[in-house]
DRENDO-1510 file (C-alpha; in Angstrom, 1 decimal, always signed):
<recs>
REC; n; res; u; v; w
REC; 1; UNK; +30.0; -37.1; +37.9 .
REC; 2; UNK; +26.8; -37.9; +35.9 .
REC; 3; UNK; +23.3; -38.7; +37.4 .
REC; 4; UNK; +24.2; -42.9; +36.2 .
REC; 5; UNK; +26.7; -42.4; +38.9 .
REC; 6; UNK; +24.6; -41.1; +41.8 .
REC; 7; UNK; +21.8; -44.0; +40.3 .
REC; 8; UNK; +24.0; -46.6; +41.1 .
REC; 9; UNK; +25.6; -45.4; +44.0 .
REC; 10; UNK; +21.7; -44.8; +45.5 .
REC; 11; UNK; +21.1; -48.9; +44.3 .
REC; 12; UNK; +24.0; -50.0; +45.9 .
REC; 13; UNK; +23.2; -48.2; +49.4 .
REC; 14; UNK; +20.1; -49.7; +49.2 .
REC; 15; UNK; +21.1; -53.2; +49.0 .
REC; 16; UNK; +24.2; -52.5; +51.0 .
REC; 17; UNK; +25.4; -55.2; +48.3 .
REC; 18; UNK; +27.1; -55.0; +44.7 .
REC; 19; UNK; +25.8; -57.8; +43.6 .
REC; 20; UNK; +22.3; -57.6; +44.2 .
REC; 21; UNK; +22.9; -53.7; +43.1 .
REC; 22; UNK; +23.8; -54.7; +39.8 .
REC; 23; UNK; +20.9; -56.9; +38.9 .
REC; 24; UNK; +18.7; -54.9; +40.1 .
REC; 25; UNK; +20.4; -52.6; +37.4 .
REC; 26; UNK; +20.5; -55.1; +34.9 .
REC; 27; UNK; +24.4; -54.3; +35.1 .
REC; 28; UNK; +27.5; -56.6; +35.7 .
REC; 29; UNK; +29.0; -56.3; +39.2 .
REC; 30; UNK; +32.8; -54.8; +38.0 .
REC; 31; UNK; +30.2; -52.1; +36.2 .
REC; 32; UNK; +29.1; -51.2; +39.9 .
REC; 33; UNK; +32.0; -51.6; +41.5 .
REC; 34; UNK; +33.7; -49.4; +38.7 .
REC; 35; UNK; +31.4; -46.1; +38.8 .
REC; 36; UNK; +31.7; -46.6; +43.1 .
REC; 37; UNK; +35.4; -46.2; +42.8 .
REC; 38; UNK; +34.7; -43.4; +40.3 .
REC; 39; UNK; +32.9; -41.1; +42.9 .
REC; 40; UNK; +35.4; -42.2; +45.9 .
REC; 41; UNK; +38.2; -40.8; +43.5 .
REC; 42; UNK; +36.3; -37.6; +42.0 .
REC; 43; UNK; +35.7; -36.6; +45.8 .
REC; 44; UNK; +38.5; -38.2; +47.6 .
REC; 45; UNK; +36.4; -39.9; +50.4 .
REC; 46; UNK; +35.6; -43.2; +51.0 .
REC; 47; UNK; +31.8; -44.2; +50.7 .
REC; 48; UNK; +31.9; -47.8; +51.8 .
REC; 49; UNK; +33.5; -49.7; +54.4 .
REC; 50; UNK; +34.5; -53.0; +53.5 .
REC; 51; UNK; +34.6; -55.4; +56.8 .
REC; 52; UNK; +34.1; -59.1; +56.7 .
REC; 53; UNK; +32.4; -59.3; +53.1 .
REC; 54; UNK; +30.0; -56.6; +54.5 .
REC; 55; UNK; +29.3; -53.2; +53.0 .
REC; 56; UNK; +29.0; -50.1; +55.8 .
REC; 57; UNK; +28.0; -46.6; +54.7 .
REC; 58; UNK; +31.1; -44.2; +56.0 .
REC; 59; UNK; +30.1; -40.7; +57.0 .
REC; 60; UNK; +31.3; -39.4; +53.6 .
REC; 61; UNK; +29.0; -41.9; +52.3 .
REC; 62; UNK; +26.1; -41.3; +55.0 .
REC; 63; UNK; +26.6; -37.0; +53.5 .
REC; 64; UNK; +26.0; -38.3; +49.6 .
REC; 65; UNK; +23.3; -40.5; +49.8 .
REC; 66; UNK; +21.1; -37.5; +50.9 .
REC; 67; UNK; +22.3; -35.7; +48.0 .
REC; 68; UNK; +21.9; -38.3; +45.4 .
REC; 69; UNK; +18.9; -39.5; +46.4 .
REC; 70; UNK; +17.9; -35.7; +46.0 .
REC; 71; UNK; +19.4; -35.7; +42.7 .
REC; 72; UNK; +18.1; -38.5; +41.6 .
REC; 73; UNK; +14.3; -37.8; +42.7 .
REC; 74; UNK; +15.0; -34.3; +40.4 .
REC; 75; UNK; +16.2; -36.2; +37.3 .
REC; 76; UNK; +12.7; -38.5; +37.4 .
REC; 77; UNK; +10.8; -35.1; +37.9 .
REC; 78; UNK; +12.4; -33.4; +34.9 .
REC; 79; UNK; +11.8; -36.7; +32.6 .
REC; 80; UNK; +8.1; -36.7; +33.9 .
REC; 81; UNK; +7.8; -33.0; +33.3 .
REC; 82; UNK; +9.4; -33.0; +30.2 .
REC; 83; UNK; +7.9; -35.7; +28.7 .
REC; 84; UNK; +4.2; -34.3; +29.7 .
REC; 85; UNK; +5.1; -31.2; +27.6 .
REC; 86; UNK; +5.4; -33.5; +24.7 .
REC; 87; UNK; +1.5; -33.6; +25.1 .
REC; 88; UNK; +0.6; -30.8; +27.0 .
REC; 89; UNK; +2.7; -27.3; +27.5 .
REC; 90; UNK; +2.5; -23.6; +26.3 .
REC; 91; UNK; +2.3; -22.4; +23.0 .
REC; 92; UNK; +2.9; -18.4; +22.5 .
REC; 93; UNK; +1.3; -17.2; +19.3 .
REC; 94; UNK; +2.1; -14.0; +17.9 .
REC; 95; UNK; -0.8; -12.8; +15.1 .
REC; 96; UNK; -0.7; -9.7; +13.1 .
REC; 97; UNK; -3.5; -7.3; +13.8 .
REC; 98; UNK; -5.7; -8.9; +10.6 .
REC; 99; UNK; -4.6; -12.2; +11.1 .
REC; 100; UNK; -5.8; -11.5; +14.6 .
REC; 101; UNK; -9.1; -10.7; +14.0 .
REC; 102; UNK; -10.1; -12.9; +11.0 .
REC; 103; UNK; -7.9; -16.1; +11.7 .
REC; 104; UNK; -7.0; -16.6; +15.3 .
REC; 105; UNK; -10.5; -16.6; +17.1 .
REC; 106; UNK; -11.1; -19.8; +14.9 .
REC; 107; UNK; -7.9; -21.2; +14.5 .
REC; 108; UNK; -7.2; -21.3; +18.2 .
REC; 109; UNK; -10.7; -22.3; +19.0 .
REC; 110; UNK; -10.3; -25.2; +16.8 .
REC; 111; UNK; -6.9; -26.3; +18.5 .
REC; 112; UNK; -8.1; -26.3; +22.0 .
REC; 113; UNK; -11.1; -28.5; +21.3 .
REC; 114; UNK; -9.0; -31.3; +19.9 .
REC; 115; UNK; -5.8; -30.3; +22.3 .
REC; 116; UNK; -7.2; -29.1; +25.7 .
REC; 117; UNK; -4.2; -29.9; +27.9 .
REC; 118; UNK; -2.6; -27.3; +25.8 .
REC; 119; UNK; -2.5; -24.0; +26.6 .
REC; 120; UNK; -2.0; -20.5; +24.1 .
REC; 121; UNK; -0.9; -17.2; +24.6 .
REC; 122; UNK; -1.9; -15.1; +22.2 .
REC; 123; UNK; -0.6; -11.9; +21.4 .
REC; 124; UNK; -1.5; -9.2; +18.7 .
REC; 125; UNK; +0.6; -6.6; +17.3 .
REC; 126; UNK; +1.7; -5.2; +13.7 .
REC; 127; UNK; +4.1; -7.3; +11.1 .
REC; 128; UNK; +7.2; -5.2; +12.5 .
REC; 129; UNK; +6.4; -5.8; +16.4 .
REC; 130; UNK; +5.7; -9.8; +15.9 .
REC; 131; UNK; +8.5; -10.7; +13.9 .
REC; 132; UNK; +10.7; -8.9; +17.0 .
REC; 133; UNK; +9.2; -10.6; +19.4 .
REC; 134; UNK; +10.5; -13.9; +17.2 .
REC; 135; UNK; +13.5; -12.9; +17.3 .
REC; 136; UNK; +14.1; -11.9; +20.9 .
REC; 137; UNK; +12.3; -15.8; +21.8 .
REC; 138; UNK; +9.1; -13.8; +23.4 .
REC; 139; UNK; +7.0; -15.4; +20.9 .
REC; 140; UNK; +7.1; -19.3; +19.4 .
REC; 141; UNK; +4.7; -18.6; +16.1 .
REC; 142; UNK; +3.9; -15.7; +14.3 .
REC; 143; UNK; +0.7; -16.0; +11.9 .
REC; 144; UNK; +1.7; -12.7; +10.2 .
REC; 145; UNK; +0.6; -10.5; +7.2 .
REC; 146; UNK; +3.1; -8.6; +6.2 .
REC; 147; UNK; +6.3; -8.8; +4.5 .
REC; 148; UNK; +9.2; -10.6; +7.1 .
REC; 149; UNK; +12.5; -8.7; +6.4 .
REC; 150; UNK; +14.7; -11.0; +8.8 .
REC; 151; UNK; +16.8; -13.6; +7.5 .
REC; 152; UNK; +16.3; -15.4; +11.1 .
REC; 153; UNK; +13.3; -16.0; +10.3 .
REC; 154; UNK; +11.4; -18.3; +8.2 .
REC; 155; UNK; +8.2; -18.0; +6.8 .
REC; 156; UNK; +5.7; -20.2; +5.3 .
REC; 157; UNK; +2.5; -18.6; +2.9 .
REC; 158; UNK; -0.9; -20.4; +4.0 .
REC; 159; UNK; -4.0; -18.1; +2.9 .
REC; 160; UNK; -4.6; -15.2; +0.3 .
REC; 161; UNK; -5.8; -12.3; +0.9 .
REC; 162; UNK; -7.1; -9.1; -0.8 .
REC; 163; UNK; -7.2; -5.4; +0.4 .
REC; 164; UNK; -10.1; -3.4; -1.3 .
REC; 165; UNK; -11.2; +0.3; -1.3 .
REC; 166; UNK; -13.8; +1.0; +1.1 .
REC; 167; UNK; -16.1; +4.2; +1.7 .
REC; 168; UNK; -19.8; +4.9; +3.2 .
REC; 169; UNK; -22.8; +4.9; +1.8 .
REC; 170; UNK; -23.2; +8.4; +1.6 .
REC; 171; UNK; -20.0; +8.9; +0.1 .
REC; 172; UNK; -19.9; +9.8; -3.6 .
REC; 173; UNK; -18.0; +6.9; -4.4 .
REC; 174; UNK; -21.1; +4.7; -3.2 .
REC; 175; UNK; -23.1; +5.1; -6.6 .
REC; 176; UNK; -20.0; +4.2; -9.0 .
REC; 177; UNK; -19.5; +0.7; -10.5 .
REC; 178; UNK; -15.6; +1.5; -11.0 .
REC; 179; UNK; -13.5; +4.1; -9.0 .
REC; 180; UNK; -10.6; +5.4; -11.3 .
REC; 181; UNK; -7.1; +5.7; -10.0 .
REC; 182; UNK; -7.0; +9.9; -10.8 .
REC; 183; UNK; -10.0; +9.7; -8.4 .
REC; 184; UNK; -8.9; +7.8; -5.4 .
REC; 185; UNK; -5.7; +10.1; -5.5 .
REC; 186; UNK; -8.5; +12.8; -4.6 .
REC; 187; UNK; -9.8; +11.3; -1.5 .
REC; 188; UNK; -8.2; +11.4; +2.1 .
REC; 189; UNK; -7.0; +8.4; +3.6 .
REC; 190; UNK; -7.9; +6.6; +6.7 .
REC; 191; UNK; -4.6; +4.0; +7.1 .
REC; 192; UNK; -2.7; +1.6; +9.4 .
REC; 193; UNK; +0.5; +2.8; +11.1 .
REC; 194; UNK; +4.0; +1.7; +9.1 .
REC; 195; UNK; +5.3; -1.1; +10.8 .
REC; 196; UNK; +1.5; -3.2; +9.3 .
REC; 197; UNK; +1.8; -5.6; +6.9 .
REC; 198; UNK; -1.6; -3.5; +5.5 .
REC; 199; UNK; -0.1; -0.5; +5.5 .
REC; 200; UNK; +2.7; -2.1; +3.7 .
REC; 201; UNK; +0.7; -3.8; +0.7 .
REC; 202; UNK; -1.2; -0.8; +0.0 .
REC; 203; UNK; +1.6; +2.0; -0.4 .
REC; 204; UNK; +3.7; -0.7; -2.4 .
REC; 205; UNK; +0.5; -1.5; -5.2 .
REC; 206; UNK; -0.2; +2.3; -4.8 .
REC; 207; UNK; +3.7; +3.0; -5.8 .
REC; 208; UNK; +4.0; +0.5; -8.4 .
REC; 209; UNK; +0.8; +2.8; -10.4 .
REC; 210; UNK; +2.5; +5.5; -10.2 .
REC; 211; UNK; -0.4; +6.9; -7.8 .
REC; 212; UNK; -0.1; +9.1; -4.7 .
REC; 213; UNK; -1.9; +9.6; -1.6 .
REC; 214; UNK; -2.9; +11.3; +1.2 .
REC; 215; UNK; -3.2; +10.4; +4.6 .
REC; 216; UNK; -5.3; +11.8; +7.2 .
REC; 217; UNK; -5.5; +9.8; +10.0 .
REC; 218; UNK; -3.3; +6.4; +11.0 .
REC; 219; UNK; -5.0; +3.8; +13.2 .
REC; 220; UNK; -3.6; +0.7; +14.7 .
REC; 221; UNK; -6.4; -1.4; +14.4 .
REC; 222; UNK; -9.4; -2.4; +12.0 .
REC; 223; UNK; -12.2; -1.3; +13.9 .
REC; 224; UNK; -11.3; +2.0; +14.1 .
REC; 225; UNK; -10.8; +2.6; +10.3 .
REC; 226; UNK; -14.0; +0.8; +9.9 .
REC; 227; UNK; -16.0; +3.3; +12.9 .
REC; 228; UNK; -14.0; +6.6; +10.6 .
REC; 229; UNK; -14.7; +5.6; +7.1 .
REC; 230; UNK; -18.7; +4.9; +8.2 .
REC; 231; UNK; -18.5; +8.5; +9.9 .
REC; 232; UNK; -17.3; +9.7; +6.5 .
REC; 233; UNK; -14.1; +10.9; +7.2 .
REC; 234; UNK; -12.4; +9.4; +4.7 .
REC; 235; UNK; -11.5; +6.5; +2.5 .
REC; 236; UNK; -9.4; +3.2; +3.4 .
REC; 237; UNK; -8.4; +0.0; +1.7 .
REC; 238; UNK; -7.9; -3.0; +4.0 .
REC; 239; UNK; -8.7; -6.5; +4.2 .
REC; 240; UNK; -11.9; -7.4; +2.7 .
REC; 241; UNK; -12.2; -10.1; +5.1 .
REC; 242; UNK; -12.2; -7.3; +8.0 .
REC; 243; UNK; -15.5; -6.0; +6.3 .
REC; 244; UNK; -17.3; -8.5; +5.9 .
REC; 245; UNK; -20.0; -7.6; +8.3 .
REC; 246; UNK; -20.2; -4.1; +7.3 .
REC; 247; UNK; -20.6; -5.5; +3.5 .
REC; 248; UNK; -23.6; -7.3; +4.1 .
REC; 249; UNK; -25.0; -4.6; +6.0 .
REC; 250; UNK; -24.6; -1.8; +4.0 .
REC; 251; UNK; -22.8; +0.4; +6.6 .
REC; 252; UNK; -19.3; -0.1; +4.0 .
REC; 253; UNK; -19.4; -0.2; +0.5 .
REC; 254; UNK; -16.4; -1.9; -1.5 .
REC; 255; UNK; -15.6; -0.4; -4.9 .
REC; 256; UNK; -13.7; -1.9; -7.2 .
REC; 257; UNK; -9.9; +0.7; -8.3 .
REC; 258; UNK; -10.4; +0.8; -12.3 .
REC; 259; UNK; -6.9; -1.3; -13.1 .
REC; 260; UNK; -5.6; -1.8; -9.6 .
REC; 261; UNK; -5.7; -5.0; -7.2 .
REC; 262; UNK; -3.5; -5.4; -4.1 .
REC; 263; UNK; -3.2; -9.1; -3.2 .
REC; 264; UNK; -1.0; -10.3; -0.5 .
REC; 265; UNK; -0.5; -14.0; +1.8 .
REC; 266; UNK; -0.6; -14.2; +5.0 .
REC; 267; UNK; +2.1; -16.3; +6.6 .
REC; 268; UNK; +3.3; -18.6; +9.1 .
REC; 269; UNK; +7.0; -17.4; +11.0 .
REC; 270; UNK; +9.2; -18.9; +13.6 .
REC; 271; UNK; +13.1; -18.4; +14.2 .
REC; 272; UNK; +15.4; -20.9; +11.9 .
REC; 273; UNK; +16.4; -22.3; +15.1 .
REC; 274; UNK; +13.4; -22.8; +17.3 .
REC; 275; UNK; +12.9; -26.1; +18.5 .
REC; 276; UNK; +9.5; -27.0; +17.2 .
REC; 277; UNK; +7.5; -29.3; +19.6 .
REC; 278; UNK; +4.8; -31.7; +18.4 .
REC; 279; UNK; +2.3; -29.2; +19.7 .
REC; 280; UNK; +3.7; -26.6; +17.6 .
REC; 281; UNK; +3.7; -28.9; +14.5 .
REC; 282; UNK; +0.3; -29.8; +15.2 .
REC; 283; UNK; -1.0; -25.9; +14.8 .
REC; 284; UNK; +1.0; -24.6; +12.4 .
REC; 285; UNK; -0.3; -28.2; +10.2 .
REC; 286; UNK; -3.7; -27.1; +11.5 .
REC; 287; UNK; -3.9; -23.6; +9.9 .
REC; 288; UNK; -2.5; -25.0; +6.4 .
REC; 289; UNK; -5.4; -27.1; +6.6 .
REC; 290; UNK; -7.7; -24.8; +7.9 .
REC; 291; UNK; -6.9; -21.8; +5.4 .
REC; 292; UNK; -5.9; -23.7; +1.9 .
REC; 293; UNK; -4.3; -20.5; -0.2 .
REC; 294; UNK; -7.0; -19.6; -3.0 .
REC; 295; UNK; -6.6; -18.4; -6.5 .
REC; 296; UNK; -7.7; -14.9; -8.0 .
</recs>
């Protein structure tokens, strides 16, 4: 039985009258009289007495208007609902550590000033752990900058980015115009755990100069290679929009690797098969339009 059936049945109780059911429905009377018969036969009970031209409501009859009238109030809920998501609902963002702290703060600032009845759920992690979370559904949109190794999952480019060499500015790097590769191979490194999109880009550029390195000391966030390589425990190369700050206060210096650049894109990712939902269009067209790529 389908939810027209309990509709009509609920229109023809009212009225106690096929005819007057079925305009109300904007349906012919055998159309009524049809999906009536339909539900007496599916449950093998007679709904309706028929006595001198009259319509009576049997006990069996009496026993399924409660239920489809139930049914029927739930169907109009879940349109309503559903159709209140179109404009409002729950978007679940996933950001790689970066992308999380040079492109959500704005991006999702901007969103919820032109979309307030929308809400976000954001959620920060490396490359590796957001595309997962794709995967098993936990997360709707991944803004991501590292390398997406699923074939589930599809992945637009939206924004350059560059990693550069950082050190302090006591550190004898701090007075040279151009650091060459034989020296950086010298220095300890401050770096991001495997499993960052960071971490990725810089042993891959590293690998294809033929250039090795040593790690010291493996942080899962920015901040805390910025605070180590200040202290002067080491080196690091990371995003240069992460140290931007520190750049035009002196506290990091950026030095340029004599022959050696590591560019990457950060990217937009959801599963092939997620439904996307207006909202989700309208965010994921948002941060193309917010973050046009740029050249180098």
């Amino acid at each position: 039985m389908t939810i027209r059936h309990f509709k009509i049945f609920v229109s023809v109780c009212e009225a106690m009258n096929m005819t007057m059911a079925a305009e109300s429905l904007y349906m012919s009377q055998s159309a009524v009289s049809q999906a009536v018969a339909e539900l007496e036969k599916h449950y093998d009970v007679r709904l309706f007495e028929r006595l001198s031209r009259k319509l009576y409501l049997t006990q069996a009859g009496e026993k399924l208007l409660m239920y489809a009238q139930h049914m029927v109030r739930m169907n109009a809920d879940i349109e309503k609902d559903m159709k209140s998501l179109h404009e409002t609902g729950l978007i679940r963002l996933g950001a790689s550590v970066t992308v999380g702290a040079t492109v959500l703060p704005a991006l999702v600032s901007t969103f919820r000033q032109a979309n307030p009845s929308v809400d976000i759920e954001a959620y920060e992690d490396n490359t590796k752990q957001i595309q997962k979370r794709l995967l098993m559904d936990k997360t709707d949109i991944g803004i991501v900058e590292g390398e997406i190794t699923s074939q589930d999952i599809l992945s637009t480019p939206f924004m350059n980015d560059e990693l550069v060499l950082i050190c302090s500015n006591n550190h004898r790097f701090a007075d040279l115009s151009v650091i060459s590769p034989d020296e950086v191979e010298k220095e300890d490194f401050i770096l991001r755990e495997h499993g960052s999109g960071t971490r990725k880009t810089f042993e891959d550029v590293m690998t294809a100069h033929q250039l090795s390195w040593k790690v010291t000391w493996i942080c899962n966030n920015t901040d805390t290679i910025k605070a180590a390589v200040i202290a002067g425990l080491g080196i690091s190369v990371i995003s240069k929009r992460a140290v931007e700050k520190e750049m035009e206060s002196g506290a990091l210096i950026v030095k340029p690797i004599e022959g050696v650049r590591f560019f990457r894109t950060f990217k937009i990712a959801y599963h092939k098969n997620k439904y996307i939902t207006a909202q989700m269009k309208k965010i994921i067209d948002l941060c193309i339009a917010l973050y046009p790529e740029e050249t180098y």
